[in-house]
MIDRENMAR-138799 format. One record per residue: residue number from 1; x, z, y of N, C-alpha, C in turn. Coordinates in nm, 2 decimals, padded with zeros to 4 digits. Each point is the difference from the previous one (the first is absolute). Layout:
N
     n      nxx      nzz      nyy     caxx     cazz     cayy      cxx      czz      cyy
   NUM        X        Z        Y        X        Z        Y        X        Z        Y
...
This chain:
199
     n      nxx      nzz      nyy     caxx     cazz     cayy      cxx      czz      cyy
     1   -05.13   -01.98   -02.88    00.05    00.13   -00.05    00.12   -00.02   -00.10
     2   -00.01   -00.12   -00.08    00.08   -00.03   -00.15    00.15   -00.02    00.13
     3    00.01   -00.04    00.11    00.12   -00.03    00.09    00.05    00.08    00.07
     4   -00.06    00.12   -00.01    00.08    00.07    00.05    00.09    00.09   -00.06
     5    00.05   -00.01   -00.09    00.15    00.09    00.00    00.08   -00.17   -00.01
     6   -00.06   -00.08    00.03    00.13   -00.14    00.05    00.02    00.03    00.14
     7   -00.07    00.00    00.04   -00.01    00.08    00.21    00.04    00.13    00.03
     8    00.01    00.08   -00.11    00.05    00.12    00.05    00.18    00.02   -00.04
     9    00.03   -00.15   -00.13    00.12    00.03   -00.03    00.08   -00.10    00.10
    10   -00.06   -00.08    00.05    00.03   -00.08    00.11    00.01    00.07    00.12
    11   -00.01    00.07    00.02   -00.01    00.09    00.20    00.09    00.08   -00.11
    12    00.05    00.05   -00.09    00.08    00.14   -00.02    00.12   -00.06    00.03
    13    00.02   -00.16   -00.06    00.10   -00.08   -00.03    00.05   -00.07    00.16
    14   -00.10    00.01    00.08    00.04   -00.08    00.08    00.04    00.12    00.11
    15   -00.08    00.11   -00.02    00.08    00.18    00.11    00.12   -00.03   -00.06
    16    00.02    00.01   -00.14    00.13    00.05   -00.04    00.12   -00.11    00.06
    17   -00.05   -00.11   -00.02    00.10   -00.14    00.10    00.03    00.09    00.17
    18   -00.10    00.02    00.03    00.04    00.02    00.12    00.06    00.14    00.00
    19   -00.02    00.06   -00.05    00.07    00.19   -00.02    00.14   -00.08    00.03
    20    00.04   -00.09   -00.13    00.12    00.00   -00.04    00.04   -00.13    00.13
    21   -00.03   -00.03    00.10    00.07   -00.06    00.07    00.00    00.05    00.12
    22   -00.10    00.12    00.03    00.08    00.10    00.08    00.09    00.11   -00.01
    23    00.05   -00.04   -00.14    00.10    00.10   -00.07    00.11   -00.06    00.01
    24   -00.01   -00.10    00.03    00.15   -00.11   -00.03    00.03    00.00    00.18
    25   -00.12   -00.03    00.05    00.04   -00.04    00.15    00.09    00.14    00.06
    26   -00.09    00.12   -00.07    00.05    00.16    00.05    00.16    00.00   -00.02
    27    00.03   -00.04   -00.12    00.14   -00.01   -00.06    00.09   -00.11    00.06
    28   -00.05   -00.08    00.04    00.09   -00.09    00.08    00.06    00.02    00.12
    29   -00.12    00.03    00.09    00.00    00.10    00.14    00.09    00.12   -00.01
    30    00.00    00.07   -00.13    00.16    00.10    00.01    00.06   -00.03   -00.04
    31    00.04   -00.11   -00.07    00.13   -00.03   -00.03    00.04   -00.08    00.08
    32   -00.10    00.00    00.14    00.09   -00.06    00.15    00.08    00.12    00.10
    33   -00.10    00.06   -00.01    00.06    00.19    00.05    00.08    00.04   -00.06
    34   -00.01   -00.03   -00.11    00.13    00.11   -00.06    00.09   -00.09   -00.02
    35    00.01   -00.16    00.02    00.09   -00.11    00.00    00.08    00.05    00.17
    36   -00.11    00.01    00.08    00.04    00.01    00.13    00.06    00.11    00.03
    37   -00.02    00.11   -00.06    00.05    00.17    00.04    00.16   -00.06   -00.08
    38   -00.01   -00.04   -00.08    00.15   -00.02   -00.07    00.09   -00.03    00.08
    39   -00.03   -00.13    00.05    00.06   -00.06    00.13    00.04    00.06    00.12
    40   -00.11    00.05    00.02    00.02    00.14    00.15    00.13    00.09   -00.07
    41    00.01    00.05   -00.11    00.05    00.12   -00.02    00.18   -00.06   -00.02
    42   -00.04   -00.13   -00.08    00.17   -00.06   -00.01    00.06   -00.05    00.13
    43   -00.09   -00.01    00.09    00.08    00.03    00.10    00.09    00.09    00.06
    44   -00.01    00.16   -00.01    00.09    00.08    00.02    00.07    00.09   -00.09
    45    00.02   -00.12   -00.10    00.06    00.01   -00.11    00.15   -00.02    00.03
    46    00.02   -00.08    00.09    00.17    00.08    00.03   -00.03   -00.06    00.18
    47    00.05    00.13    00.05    00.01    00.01    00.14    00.13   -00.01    00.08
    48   -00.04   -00.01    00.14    00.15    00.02    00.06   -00.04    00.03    00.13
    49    00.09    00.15    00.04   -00.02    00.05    00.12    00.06   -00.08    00.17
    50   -00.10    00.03    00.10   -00.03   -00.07    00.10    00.05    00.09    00.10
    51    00.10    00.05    00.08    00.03    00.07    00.06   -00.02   -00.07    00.17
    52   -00.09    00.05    00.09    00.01   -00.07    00.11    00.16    00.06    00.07
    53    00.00   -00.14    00.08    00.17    00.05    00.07    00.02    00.11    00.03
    54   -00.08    00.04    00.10    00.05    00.13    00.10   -00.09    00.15   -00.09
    55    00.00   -00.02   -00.11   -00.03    00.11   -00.09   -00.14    00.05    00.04
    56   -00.14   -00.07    00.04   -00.10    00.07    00.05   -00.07    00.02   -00.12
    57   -00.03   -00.13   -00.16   -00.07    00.01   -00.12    00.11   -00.02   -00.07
    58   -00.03   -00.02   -00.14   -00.01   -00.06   -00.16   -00.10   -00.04   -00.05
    59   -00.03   -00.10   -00.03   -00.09   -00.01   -00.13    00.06   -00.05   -00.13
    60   -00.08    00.02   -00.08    00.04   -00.12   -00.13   -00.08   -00.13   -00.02
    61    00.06   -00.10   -00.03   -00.07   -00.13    00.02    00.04   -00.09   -00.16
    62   -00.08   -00.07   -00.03    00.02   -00.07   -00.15    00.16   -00.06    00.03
    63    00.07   -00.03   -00.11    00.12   -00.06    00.04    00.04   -00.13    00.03
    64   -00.12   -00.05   -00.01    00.03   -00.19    00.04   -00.07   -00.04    00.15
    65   -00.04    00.17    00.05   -00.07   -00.05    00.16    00.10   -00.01    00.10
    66    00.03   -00.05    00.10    00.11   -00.02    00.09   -00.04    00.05    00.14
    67    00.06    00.03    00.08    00.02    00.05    00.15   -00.03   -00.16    00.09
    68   -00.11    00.00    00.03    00.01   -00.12    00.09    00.09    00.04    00.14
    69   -00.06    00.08    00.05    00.04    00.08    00.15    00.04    00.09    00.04
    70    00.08    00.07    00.00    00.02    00.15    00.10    00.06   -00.02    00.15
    71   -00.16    00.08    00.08    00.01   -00.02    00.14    00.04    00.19    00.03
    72    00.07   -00.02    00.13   -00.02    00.17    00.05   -00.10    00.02    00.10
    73    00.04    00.05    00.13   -00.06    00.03    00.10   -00.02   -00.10    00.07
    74   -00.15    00.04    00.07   -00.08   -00.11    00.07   -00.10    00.06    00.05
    75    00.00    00.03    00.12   -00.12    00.09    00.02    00.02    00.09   -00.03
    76   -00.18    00.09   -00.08   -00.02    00.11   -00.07    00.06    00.00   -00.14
    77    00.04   -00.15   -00.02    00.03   -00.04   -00.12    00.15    00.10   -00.01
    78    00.03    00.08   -00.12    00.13    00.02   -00.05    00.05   -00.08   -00.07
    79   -00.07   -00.06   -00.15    00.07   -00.07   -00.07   -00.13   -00.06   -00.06
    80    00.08   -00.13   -00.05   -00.18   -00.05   -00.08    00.11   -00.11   -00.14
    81   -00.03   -00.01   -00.11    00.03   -00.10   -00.09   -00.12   -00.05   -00.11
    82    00.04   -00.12    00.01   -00.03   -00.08   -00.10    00.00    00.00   -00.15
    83   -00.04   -00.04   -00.05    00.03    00.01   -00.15   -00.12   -00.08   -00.10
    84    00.08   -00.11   -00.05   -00.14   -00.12   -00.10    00.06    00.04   -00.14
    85   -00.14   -00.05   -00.09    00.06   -00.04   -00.16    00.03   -00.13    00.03
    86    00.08   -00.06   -00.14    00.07   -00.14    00.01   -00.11   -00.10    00.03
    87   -00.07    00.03   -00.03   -00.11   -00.08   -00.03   -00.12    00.00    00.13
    88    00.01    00.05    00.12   -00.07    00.02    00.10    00.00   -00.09    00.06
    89   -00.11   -00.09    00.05   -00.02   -00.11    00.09   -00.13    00.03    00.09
    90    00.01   -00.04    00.13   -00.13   -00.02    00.07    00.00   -00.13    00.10
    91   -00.15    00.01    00.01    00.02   -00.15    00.09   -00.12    00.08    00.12
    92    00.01   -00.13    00.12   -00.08    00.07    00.13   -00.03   -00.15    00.03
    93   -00.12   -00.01    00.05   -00.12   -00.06   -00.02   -00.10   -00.01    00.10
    94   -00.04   -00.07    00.14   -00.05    00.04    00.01   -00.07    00.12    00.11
    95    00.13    00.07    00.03   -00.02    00.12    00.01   -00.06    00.12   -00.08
    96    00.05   -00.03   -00.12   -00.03    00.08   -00.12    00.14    00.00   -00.09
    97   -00.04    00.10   -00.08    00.15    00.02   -00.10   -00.08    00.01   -00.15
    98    00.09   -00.06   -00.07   -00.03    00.00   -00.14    00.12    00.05   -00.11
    99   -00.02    00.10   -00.07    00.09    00.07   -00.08   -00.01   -00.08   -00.11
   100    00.10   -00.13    00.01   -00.02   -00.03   -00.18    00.03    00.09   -00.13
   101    00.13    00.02    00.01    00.07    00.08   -00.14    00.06    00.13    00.08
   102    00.04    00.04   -00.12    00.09    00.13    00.02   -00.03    00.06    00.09
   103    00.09    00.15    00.04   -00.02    00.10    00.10    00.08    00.03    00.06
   104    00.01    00.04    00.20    00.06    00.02    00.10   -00.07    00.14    00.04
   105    00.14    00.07   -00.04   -00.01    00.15    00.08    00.09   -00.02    00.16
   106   -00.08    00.11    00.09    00.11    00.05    00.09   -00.07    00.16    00.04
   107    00.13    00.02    00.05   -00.03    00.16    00.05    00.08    00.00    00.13
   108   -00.04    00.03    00.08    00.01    00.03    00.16    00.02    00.15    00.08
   109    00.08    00.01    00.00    00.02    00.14    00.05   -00.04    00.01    00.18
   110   -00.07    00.08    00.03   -00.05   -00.02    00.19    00.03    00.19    00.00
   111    00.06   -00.04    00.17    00.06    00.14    00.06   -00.22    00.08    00.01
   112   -00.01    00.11   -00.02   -00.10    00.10    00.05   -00.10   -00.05   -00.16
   113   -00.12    00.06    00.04   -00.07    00.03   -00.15   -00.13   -00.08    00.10
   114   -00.06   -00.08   -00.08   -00.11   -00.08    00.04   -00.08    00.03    00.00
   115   -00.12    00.03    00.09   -00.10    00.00   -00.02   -00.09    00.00   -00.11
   116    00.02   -00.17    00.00   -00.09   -00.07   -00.08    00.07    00.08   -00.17
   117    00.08    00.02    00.03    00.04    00.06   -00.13   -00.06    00.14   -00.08
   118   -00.04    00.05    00.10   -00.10    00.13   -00.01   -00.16   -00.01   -00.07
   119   -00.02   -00.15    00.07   -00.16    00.00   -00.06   -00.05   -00.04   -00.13
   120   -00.07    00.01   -00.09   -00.06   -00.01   -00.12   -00.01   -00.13    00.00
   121    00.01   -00.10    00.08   -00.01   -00.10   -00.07    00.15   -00.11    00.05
   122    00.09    00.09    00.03    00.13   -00.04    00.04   -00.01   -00.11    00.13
   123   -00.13   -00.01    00.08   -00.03   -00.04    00.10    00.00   -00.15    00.01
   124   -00.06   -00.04   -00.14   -00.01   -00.12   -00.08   -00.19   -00.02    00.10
   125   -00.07    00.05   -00.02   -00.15   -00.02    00.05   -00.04   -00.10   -00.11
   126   -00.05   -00.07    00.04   -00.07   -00.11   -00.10    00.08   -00.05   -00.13
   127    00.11    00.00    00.06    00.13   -00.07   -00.08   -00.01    00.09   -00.15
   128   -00.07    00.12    00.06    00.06    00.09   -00.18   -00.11   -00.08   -00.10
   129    00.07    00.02   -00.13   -00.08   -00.08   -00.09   -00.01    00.17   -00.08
   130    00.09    00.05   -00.08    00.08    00.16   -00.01    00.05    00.02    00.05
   131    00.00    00.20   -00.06    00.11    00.05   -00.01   -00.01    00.06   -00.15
   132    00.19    00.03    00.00    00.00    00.10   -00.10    00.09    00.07   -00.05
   133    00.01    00.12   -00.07    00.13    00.07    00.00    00.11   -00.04   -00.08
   134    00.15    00.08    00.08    00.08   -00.06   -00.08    00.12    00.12    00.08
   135    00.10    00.01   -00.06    00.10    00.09    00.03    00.12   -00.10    00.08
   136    00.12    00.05    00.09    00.02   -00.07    00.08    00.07    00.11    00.05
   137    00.20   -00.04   -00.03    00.08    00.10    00.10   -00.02    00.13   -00.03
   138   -00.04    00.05   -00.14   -00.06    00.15   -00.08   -00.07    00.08    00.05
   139   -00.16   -00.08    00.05   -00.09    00.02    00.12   -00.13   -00.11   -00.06
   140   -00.09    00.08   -00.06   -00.09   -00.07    00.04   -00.07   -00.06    00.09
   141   -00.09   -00.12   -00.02    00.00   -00.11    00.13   -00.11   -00.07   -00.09
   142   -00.05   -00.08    00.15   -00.10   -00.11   -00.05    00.05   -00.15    00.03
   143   -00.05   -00.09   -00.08    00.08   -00.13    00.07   -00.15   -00.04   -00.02
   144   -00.01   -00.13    00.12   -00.10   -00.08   -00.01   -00.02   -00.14   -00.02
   145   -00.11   -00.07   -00.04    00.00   -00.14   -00.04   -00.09   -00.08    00.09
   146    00.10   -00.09    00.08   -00.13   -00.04    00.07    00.00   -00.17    00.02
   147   -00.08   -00.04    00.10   -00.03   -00.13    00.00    00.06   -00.07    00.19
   148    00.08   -00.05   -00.03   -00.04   -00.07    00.13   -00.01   -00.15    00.01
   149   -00.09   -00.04    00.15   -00.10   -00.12    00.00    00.13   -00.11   -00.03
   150    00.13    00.03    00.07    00.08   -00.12   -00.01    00.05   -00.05   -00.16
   151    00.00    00.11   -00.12    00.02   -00.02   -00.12   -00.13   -00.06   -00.04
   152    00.07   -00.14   -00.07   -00.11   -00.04   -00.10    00.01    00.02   -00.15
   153    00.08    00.00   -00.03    00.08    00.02   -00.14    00.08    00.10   -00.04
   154    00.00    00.15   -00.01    00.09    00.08   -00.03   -00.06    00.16    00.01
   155    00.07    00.08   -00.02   -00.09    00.15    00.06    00.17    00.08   -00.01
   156   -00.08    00.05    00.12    00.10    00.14    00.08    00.00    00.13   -00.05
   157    00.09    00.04   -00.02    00.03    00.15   -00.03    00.04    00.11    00.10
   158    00.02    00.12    00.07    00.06    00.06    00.12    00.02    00.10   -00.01
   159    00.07    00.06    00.01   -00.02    00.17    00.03    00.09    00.04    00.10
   160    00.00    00.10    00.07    00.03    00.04    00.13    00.06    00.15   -00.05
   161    00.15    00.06    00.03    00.03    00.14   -00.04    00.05    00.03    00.13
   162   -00.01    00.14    00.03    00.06    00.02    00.12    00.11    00.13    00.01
   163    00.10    00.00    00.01    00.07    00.06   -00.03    00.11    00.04    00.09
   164    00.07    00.13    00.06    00.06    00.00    00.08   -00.01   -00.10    00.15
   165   -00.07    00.01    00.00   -00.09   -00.05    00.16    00.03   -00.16    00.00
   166   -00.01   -00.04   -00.10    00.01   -00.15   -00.04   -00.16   -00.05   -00.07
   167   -00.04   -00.12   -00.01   -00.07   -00.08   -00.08    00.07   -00.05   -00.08
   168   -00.01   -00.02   -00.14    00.03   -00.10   -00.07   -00.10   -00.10   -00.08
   169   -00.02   -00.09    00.01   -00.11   -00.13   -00.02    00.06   -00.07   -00.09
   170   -00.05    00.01   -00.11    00.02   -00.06   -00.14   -00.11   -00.12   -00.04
   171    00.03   -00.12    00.00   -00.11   -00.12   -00.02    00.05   -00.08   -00.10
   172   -00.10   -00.06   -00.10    00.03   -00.05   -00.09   -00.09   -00.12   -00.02
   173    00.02   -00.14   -00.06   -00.11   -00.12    00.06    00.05   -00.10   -00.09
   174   -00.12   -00.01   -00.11    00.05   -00.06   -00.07   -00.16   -00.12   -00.05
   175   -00.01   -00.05   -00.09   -00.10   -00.06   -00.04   -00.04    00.01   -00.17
   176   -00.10    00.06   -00.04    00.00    00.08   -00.10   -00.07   -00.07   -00.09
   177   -00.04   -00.13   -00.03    00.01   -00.09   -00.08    00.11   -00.05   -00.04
   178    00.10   -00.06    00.10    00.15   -00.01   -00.02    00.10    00.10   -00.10
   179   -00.03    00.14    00.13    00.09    00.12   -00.05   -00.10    00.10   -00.06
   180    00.01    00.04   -00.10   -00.08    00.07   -00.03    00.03    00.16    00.01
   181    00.14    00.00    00.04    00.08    00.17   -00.02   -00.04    00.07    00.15
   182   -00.07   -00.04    00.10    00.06    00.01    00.16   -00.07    00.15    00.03
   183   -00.06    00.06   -00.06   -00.06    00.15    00.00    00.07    00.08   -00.03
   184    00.01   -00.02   -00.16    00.09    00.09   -00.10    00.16    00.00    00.09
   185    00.05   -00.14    00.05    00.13   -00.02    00.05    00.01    00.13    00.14
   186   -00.11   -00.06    00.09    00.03    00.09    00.12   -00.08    00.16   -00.01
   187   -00.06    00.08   -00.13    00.02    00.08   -00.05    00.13    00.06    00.03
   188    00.09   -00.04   -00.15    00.14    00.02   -00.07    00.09    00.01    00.12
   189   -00.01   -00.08    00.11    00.10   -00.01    00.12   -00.06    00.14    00.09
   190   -00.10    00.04    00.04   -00.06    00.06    00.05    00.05    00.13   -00.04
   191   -00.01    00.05   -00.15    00.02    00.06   -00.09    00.18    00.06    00.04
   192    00.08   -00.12   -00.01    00.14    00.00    00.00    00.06    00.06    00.15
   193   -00.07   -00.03    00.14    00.02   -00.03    00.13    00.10    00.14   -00.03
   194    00.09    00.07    00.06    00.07    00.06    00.05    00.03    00.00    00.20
   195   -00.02    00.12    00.06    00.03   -00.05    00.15    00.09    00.11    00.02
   196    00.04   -00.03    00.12    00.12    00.12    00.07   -00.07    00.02    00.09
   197    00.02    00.14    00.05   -00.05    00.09    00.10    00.01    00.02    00.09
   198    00.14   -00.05    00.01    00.03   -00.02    00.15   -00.06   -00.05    00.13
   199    00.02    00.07    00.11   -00.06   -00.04    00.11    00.07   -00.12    00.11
């Protein structure tokens, strides 16, 4: 009995160790989020507009990302381009692909409005991981997140608009231990898209 307020100051002292190291762990963990949202956001901290050739989009894209590609017609295909941060690498493996760093957008414009573009799960099936909202061409829209078997390292972004009897397919593929902005990024771009009407 004479030992116990040495055992009871001992368990208060030893809760309070632990209180106070899940206080610190809680504080560390956001000062990675809010280290990481920083990041995300200084990226479209200065932009520069993307005009496809034959005038079908616009987006806005961070200013140090570059045009890998611009293809036109091919097929159903109207127009499709490229576009990495400086910092984008992948490797293939295997028959597998690995997203080391940075992030690769493209958007693909196809003649008629797709199907698969109609369905709730953008006709991903298994592949969907989400969805979720986001505005797009001054139109709300859903983009989704998904998985496919050939990726080992990276995660996909997509959204599908259809517009003037067109598809447009917006993909973003990055690896988010690397990159950490690749949501908030294909958000902001999403956000920006501009299309013409034309038929």
């Amino acid at each position: 009995i004479s030992s116990w307020p040495v055992v009871q100051n001992s368990r208060e002292n030893g809760a309070l160790f632990y209180l106070e190291g899940i206080w610190g762990k809680m504080k560390r963990i956001q000062r990675i989020i809010d280290s990481r949202g920083q990041r995300a956001n200084e990226l479209f901290e200065n932009t520069k507009t993307f005009r496809e050739k034959s005038g079908l989009f616009s987006i806005e894209i961070p200013e140090k990302w570059n045009v890998i590609s611009e293809e036109g017609a091919s097929g159903r295909q109207i127009a499709k381009v490229v576009i990495e941060s400086p910092s984008f690498s992948e490797r293939r493996e295997g028959g597998y692909v690995f997203y080391d760093d940075g992030a690769q957008l493209s958007v693909q414009v196809v003649q008629g409005e797709e199907a698969s573009a109609k369905l709730s799960d953008g006709g991903h099936g298994l592949m969907l991981v989400s969805k979720r909202n986001a505005e797009a061409a001054g139109q709300s829209t859903e983009y989704h997140i998904i998985k496919e078997d050939a990726v080992k390292a990276g995660e996909i972004f997509d959204a599908h608009i259809l517009r003037g009897g067109k598809t447009y397919n917006v993909r973003l593929v990055d690896n988010p231990i690397a990159f950490t902005g690749g949501e908030y990024s294909f958000q902001e771009i999403l956000r920006s898209l501009k299309l013409e009407d034309k038929k």
